[in-house]
C-alpha positions in Angstrom: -62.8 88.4 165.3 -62.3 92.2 165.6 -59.5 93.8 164.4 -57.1 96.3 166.2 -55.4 99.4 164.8 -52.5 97.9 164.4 -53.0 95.2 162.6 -55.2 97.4 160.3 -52.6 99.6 159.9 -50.3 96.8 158.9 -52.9 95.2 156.4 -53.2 98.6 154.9 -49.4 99.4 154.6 -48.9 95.4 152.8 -51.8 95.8 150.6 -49.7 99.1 149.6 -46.9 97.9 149.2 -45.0 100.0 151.6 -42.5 98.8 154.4 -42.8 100.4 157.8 -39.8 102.8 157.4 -41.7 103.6 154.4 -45.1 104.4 156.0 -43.1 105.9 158.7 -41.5 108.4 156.8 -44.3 109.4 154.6 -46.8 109.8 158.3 -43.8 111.7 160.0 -43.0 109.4 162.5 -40.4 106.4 163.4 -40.4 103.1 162.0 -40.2 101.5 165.6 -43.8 103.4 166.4 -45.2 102.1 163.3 -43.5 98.6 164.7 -45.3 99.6 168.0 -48.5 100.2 166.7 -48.6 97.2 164.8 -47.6 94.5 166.8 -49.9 96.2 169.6 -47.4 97.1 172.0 -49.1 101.1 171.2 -52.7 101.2 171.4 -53.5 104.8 171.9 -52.8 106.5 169.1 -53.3 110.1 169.3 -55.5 111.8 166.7 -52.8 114.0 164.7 -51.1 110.9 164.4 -54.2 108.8 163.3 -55.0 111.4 160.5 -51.0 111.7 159.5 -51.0 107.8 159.3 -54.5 107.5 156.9 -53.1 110.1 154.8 -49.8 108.5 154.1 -52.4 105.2 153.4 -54.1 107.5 151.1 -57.1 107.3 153.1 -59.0 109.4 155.9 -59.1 108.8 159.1 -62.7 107.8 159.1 -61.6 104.7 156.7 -58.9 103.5 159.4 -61.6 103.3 161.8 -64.0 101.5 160.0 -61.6 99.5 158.7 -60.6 98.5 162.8 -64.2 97.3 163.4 -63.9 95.1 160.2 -64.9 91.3 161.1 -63.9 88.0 159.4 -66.6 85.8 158.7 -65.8 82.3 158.8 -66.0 82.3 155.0 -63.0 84.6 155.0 -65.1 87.7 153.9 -65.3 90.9 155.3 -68.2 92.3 157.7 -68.4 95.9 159.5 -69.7 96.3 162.3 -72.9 98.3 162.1 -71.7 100.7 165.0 -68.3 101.3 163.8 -69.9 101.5 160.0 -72.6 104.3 161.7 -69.1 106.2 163.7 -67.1 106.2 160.5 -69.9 107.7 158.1 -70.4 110.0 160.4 -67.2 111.8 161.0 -66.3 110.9 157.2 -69.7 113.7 157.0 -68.2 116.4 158.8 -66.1 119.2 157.4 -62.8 118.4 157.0 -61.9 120.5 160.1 -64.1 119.2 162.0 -62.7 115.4 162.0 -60.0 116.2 164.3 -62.6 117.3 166.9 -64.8 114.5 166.4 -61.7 111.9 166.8 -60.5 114.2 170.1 -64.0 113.7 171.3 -64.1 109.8 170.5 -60.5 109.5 171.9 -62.1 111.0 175.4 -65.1 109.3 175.2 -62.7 106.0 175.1 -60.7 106.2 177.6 -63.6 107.0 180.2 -65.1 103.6 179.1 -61.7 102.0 179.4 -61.6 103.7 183.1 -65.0 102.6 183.9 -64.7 99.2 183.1 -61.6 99.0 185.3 -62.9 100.4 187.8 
């Protein structure tokens, strides 16, 4: 089973101890779009936001994405996915100024295979 954003966001906020207002305040956003995000009702989370969220986590934004295309085994461990494993150390290689670039580009590149598949 794959996990979305959200709920990696809301593993990551538990596992630190930190309630959503909490997270919220430290990422510069509400707590009812941190509430959004989590529960799903927000799915597109916009890059800024994505790197202001992994740094209130104390993390980078490359770790929140691998961590969203972590599997469960049905021993309970945890398994990457080799292509989001291959993404992440990819962008986590870049110059910090370019990661905001690479996630823009990833962000577009998303959304046409979300159109595309609708279509």
């Amino acid at each position: 089973m794959t996990i979305h954003l959200g709920k990696t966001i809301r593993v990551l906020r538990i596992e630190r101890n930190m309630s959503q207002s909490q997270l919220a305040q430290a990422a510069g956003v509400v707590r009812s779009y941190i509430s959004m995000i989590e529960s799903g009702q927000r799915t597109n989370v916009g890059t800024e936001t994505l790197h202001r969220l992994a740094a209130a986590l104390g993390l980078s934004a490359g770790a929140i994405l691998t961590s969203s295309g972590v599997a469960f085994s049905s021993a309970g461990s945890l398994e990457l996915s080799p292509e989001v494993r291959r993404l992440a150390e990819r962008i986590d290689a870049l110059p910090p100024g370019a990661h905001e670039r690479a996630l823009a580009l990833v962000d577009s590149v998303v959304r046409g295979v979300h159109a595309s598949v609708e279509e």
